[in-house]
C-alpha positions as CSV (number, residue, x, y, z in Angstrom):
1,X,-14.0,15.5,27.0
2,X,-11.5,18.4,27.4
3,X,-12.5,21.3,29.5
4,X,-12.2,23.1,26.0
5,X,-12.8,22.5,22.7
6,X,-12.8,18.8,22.0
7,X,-9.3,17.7,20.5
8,X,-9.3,14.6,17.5
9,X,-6.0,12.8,17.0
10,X,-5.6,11.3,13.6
11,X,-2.9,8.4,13.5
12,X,-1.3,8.1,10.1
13,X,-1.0,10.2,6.8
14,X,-1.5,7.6,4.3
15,X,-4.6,7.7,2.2
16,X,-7.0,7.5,5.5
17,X,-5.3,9.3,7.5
18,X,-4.6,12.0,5.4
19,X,-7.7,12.5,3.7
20,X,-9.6,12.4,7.3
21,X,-7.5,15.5,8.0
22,X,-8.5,17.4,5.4
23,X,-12.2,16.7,5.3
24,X,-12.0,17.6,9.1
25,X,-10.6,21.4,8.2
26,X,-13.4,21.3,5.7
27,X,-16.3,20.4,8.1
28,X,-15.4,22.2,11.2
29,X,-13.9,25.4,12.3
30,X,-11.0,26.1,14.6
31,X,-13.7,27.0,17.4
32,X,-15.3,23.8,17.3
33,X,-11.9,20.8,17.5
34,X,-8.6,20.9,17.7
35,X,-6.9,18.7,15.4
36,X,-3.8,16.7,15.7
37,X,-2.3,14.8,12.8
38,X,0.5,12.4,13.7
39,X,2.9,10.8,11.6
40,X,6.3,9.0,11.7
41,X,7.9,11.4,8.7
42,X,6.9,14.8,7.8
43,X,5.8,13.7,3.9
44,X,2.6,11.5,2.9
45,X,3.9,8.7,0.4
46,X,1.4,7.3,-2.4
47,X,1.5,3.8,-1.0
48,X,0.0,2.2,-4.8
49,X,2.9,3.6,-6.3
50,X,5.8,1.6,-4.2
51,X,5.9,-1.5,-6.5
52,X,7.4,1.5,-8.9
53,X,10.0,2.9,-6.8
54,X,11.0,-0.7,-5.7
55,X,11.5,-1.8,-9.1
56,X,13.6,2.0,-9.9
57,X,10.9,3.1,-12.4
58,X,10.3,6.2,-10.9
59,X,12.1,8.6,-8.3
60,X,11.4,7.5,-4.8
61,X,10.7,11.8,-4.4
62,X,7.8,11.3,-6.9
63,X,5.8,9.3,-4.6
64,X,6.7,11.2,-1.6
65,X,4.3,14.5,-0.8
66,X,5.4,16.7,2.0
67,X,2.4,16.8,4.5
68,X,2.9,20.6,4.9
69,X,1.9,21.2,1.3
70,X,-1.3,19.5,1.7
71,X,-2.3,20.3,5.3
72,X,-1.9,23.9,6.8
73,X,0.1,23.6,9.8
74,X,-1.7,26.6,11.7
75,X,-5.2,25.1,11.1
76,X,-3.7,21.7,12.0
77,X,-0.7,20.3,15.0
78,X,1.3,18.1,13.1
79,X,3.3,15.8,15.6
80,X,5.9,13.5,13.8
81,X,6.7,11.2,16.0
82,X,6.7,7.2,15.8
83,X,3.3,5.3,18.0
84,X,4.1,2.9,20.0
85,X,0.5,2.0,21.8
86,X,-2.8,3.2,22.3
87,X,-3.8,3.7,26.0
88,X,-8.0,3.2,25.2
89,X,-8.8,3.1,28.9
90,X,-7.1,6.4,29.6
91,X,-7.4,7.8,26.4
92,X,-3.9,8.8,25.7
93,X,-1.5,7.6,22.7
94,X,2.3,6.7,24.0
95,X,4.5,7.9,20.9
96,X,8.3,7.6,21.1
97,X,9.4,10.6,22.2
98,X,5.8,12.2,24.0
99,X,2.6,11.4,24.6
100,X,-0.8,12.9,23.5
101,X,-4.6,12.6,24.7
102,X,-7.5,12.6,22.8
103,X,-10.8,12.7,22.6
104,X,-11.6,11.6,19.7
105,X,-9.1,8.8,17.8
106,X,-8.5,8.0,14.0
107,X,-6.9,5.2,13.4
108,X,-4.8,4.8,9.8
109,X,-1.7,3.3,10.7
110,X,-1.6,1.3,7.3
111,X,-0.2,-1.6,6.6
112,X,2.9,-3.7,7.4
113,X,4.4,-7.1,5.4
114,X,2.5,-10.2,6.3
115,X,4.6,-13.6,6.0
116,X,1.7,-16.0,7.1
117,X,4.6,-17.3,9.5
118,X,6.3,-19.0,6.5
119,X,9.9,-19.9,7.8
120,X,12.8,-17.6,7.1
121,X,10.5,-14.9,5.0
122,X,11.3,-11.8,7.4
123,X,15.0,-12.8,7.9
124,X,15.3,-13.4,4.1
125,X,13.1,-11.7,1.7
126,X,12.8,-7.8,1.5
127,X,8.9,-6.6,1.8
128,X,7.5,-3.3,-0.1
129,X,6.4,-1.3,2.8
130,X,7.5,2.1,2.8
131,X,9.4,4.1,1.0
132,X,12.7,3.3,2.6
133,X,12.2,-0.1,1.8
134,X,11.1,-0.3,-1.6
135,X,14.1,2.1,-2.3
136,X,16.3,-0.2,-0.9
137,X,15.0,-3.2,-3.1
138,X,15.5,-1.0,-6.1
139,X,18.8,-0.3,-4.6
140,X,19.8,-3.6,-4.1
141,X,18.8,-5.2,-7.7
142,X,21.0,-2.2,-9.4
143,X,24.1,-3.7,-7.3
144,X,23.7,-7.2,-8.4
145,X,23.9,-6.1,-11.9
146,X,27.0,-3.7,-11.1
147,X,29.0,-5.9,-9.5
148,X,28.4,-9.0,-12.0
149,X,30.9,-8.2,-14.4
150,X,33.2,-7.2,-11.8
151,X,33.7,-10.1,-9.8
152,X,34.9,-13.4,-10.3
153,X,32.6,-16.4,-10.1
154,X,29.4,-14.7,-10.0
155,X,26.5,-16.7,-10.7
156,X,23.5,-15.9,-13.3
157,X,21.4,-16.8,-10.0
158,X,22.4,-13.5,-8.9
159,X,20.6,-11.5,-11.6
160,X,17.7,-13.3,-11.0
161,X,14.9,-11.5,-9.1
162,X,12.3,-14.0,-7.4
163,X,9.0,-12.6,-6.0
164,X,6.4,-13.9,-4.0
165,X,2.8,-13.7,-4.5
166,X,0.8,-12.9,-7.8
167,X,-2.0,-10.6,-6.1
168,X,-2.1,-6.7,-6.9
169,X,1.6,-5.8,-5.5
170,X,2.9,-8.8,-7.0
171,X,1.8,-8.4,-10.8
172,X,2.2,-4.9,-10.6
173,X,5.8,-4.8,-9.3
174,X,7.3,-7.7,-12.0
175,X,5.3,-5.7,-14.9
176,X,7.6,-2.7,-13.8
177,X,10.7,-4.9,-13.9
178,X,9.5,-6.3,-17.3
179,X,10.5,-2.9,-17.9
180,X,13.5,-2.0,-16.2
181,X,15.3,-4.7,-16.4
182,X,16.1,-4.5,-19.9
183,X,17.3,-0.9,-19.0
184,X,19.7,-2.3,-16.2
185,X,20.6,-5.0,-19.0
186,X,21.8,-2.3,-21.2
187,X,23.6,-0.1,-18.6
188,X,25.9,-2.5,-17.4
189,X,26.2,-4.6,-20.8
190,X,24.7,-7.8,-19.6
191,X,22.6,-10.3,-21.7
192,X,19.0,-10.0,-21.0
193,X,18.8,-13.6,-21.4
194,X,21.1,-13.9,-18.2
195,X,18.1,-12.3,-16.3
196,X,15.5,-14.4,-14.8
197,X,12.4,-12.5,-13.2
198,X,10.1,-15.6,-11.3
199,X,7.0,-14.9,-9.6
200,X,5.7,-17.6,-7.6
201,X,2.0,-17.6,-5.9
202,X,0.7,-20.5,-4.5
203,X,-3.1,-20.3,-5.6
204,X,-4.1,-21.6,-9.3
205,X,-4.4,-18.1,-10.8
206,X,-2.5,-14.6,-10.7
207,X,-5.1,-11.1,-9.8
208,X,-7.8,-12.4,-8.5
209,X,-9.7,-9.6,-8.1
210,X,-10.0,-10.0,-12.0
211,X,-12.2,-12.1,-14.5
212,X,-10.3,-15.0,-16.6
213,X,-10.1,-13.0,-20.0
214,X,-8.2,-9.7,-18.2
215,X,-6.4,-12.5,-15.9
216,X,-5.4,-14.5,-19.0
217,X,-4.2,-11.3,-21.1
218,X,-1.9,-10.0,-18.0
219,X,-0.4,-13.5,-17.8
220,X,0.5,-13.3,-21.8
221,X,1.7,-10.2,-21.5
222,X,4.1,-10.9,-18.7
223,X,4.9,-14.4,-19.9
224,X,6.1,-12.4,-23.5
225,X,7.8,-10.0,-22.1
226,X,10.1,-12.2,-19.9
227,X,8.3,-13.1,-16.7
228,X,8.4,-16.7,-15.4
229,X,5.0,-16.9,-13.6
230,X,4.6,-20.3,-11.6
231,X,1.1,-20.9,-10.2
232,X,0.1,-23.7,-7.5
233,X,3.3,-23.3,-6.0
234,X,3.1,-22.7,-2.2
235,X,6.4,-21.6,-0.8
236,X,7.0,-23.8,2.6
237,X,10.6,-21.6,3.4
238,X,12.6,-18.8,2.3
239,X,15.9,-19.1,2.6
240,X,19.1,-16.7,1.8
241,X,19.7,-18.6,-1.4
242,X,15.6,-18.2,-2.6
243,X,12.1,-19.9,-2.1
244,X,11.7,-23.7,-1.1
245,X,8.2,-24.1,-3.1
246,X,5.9,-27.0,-4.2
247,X,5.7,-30.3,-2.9
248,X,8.8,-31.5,-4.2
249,X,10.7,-29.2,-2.0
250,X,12.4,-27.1,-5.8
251,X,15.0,-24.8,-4.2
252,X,14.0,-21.5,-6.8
253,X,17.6,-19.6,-6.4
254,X,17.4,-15.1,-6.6
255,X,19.8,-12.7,-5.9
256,X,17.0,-10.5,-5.0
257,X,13.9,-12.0,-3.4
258,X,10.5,-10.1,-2.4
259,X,7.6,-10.9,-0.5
260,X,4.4,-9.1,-1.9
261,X,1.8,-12.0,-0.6
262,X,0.2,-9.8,2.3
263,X,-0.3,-7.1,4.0
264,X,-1.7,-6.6,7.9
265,X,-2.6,-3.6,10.2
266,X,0.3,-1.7,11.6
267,X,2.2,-4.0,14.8
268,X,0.2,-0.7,16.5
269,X,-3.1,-2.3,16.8
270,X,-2.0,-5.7,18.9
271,X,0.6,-4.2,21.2
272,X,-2.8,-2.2,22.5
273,X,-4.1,-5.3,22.8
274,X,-7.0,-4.4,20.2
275,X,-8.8,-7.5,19.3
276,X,-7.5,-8.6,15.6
277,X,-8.9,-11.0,12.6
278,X,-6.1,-11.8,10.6
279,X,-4.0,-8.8,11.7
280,X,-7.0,-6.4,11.3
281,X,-9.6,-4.6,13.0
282,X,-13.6,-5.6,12.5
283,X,-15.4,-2.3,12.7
284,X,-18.9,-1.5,12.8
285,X,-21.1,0.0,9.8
286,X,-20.2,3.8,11.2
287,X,-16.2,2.8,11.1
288,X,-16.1,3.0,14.9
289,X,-14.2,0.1,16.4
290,X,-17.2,-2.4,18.2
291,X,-17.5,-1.1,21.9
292,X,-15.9,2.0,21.0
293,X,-17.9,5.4,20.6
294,X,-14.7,7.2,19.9
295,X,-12.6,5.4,18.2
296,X,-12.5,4.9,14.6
297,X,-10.0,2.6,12.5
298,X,-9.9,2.6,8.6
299,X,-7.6,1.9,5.6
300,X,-5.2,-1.2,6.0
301,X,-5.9,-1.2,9.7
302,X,-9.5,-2.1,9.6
303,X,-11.8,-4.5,8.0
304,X,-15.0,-3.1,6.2
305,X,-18.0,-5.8,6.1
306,X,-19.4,-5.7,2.3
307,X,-22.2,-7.1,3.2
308,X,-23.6,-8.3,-0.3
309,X,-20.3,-10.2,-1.3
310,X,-20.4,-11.5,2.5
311,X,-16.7,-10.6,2.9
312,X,-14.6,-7.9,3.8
313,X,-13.9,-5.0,0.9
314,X,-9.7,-6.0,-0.3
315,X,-7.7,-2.8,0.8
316,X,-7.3,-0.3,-1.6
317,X,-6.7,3.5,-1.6
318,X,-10.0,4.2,-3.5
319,X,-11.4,2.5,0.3
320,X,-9.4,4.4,2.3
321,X,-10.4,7.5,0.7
322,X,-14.0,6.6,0.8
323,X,-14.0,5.9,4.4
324,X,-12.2,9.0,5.5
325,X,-15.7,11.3,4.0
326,X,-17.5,8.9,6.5
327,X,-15.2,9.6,9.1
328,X,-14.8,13.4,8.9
329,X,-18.4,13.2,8.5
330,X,-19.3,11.5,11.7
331,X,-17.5,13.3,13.9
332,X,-18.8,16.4,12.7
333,X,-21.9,14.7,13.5
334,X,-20.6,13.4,17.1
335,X,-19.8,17.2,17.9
336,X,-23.1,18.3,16.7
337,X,-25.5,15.5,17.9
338,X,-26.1,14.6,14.6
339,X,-26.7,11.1,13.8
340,X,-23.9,9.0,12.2
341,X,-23.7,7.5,8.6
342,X,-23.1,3.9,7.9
343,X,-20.1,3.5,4.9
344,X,-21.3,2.4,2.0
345,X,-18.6,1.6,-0.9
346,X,-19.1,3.2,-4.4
347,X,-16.8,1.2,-6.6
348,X,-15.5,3.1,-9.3
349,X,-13.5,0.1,-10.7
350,X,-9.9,-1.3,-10.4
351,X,-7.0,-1.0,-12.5
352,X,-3.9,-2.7,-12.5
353,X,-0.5,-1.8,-14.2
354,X,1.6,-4.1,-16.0
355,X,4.3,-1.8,-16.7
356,X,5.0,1.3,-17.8
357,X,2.8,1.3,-21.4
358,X,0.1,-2.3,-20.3
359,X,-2.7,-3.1,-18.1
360,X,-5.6,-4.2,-16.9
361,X,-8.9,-2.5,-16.0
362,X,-12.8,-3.3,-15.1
363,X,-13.8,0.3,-14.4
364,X,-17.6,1.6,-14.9
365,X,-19.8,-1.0,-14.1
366,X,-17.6,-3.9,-15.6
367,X,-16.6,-1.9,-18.8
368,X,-13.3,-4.1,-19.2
369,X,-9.8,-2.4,-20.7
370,X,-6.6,-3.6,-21.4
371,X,-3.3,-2.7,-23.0
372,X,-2.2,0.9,-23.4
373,X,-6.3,2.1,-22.7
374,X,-5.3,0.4,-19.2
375,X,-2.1,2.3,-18.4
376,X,-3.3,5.4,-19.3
377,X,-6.6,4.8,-17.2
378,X,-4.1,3.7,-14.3
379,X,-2.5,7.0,-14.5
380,X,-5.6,9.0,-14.9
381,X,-6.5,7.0,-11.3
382,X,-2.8,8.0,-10.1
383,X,-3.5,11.8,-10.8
384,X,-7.0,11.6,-9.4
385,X,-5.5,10.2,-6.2
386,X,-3.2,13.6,-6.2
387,X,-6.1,16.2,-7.2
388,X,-8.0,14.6,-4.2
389,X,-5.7,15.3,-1.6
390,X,-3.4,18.4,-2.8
391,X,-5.7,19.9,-5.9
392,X,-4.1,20.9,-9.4
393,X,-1.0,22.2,-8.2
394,X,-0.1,18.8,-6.4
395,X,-1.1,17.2,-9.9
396,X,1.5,19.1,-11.9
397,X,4.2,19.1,-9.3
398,X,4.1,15.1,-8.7
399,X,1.6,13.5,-11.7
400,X,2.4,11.1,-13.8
401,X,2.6,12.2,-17.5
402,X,5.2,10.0,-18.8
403,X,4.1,9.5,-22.4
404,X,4.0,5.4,-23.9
C-alpha cells in the first residue's frame, strides 16, 4: 500500500474499463484513491458497433468517444500509453513508453481476433478488432469495387466478400453489407448480381445464442436479401485467394476475406504469464483473479462462471458493464473493510442486428422480436449503452437515430 492514499490502475477503456472508472469517481472521493485510467488512444470506441464501421455503414468517428468527454481529467490521471506486461509480484505495470505501480489493478484489456490456429488465418484474413481495423476492411472492400471497372482482367471473385463464422460479429457484419453493398453497386455502376457476400461457419446453425424460430427468420432474411450462408463447413486453411472449407477441400475464392469466429483476452494476460482457459482469465465470484486479493479482470479478458447454465456468461457489453458496478463496488469496499459482493448477471436480453432496418431480439424474460421492432430495440440498446457512460449529451452528440 502506498505511504498515501492508495492508488487503483484501471487497464483499458472499453466497456469494463471505462465504466469501472466512472463508478470509482462515483463511490469515492479524491481523499480516499487515486485513480489511474490507462489506455492505448485517448477515445473509448463502442466495440458492438465495429461490424458497422467495417462494413462503411457508419462513420468510424461515430463509434469513437473521446475519454476526456466522459471522464474528468482532474478527478482522474489518464495515461495513454500501450501495456506491455503486468509485473504481479512487484506490483507495477511495464507500458511502452513508462511504467506505473499500483495498488489496486483492473484488468479490461478487451479482446483480440482468435484463429483457433487455423493455417494462414492471421496472414490472410483481416479481423474486426479495433477501429483501425474495421476501417481498414471497409476501406479495402470500397477499392475492389473502384478499381473493377478500371482494370483489365479483373475477376467477379474480386467483388466477392467471404466471411468467417456465423456467431454475433458474423451475422451482424454481412446484415450490414446486405446493406451497403447495393450502395457500393450503385456508386460505381456494377451489377449487384456480380457481388457475392458468403458466410461460412462450421457448426450446423448460424446465432446460437438464439432459439430456432429467430435463428430461422435471420437466415431468410439474409438468404433474401443476398447472403450465401454455408453451414457445416469448417474452414481447414485460409489462403490469399479465400477459405479451403469442408471435407472436400472447396477453395471459396474473396477479394475481401474476414474472420469474425472468435475473440480472446488481450496478448496482455499471457506474456504476464497469467494462467489462461482458452485465452481467458477464470475469476472468482467477487471478479478478483483466484490467488489474487487485488487484482480484478473483467470484460473480454475474463471468464464469469454462470453457475446455473454450468458455463461461462458469452462476452457482451451488457457483461462488461455489469461487472464494472461489482468492481467499483468492491473496492470501495476493500478500502473501507467492507465485505465484497459476488456478480450476479441480470439479463436484460440480447439483440442482434441484421442490417440497418431487421433483427432479431429475445429481450424481457424471452419476449421474442423480429424485423423492424428488432432494429429499433437494437438501437434503443445502442443509445442506452451511450446514456450509461456519457448521459444525454453523449446520446445526442453520437446516438443512433437513423430513421428505417
Amino acid at each position: 500500500m502506498s505511504l498515501n492514499k492508495p492508488k487503483i490502475v484501471v487497464l483499458g477503456a472499453g466497456y469494463a474499463g471505462l465504466t469501472t472508472t466512472k463508478r470509482l469517481l462515483q463511490k469515492l472521493s479524491p481523499e480516499q484513491a487515486e485513480i489511474v485510467l490507462v489506455n492505448k488512444h485517448n477515445y473509448h470506441y463502442e466495440s458492438t458497433w465495429l461490424h458497422e464501421v467495417a462494413a462503411g455503414t457508419i462513420n468510424p468517428n461515430q463509434a469513437r468517444v473521446m475519454i476526456s468527454d466522459v471522464i474528468n481529467p482532474n478527478k482522474v490521471r489518464l495515461v495513454y500509453d500501450s501495456v506491455v506486461k503486468i509485473n504481479k509480484d512487484e506490483q507495477r505495470v511495464v507500458l511502452e513508453n513508462s511504467e506505473i505501480e499500483y495498488d489496486y489493478l483492473v484488468v479490461g484489456l478487451g479482446f483480440e481476433s482468435n484463429d483457433f490456429g487455423i493455417k494462414g488465418m492471421a496472414e490472410h484474413a483481416f479481423a474486426i478488432e479495433d477501429i483501425d481495423s474495421s476501417r481498414l476492411i471497409s476501406e479495402h472492400i470500397e477499392y475492389q469495387f473502384a478499381k473493377y471497372n478500371n482494370e483489365e482482367n479483373v475477376e467477379d471473385e474480386s467483388l466477392h466478400i467471404l466471411v468467417g463464422g456465423a456467431g454475433f460479429t458474423g451475422i451482424e457484419f454481412v446484415g450490414e453489407l446486405a446493406d451497403r453493398v447495393p450502395e457500393l453497386c450503385k456508386k460505381y455502376d456494377i451489377d449487384r448480381n456480380r457481388v457475392k457476400i458468403i458466410n461460412v461457419e462450421a457448426a450446423p446453425s448460424i446465432l446460437p445464442m438464439f432459439d430456432k424460430e429467430l435463428v430461422a427468420y435471420a437466415k431468410k432474411s439474409l438468404e433474401d436479401r443476398g447472403v450465401e450462408i454455408k453451414i457445416g463447413a469448417a474452414i481447414s486453411e485460409c489462403t490469399e485467394e479465400g477459405f479451403i472449407v469442408g471435407d472436400d477441400k472447396e477453395l471459396i475464392k474473396a477479394g475481401t476475406v474476414v474472420w469474425t469466429g472468435g475473440v480472446k483476452g488481450s496478448s496482455v494476460l499471457g506474456n504476464s504469464g497469467f494462467e489462461l482457459t482458452k485465452g481467458k482469465v477464470n475469476v472468482d465470484a467477487d471478479l478478483r483473479m483466484k490467488g489474487e486479493e487485488n487484482i480484478f479482470v473483467i470484460g473480454d479478458c475474463s471468464w464469469v462462471w454462470n453457475k446455473e447454465a454450468d458455463r461461462p456468461y458469452p462476452p457482451t457489453g451488457q457483461l462488461a458493464m455489469q461487472e464494472a458496478d461489482v468492481v467499483a463496488a468492491n473496492l470501495a469496499a476493500l478500502l473501507t473493510n467492507q465485505p465484497l459482493t459476488d456478480f450476479v448477471f441480470h439479463d436484460k436480453g440480447t439483440v442482434a442486428s441484421l442490417g440497418i432496418s431487421d433483427g432479431i431480439g429475445n429481450i424481457f424474460n424471452d419476449y421474442k422480436l423480429q424485423g423492424k421492432a428488432a432494429a429499433a430495440m437494437k438501437k434503443v440498446v445502442d443509445n442506452r449503452s451511450l446514456f450509461l457512460m456519457g448521459g444525454t449529451k453523449l446520446v445526442l452528440k453520437k446516438g443512433k437515430f437513423r430513421p428505417f
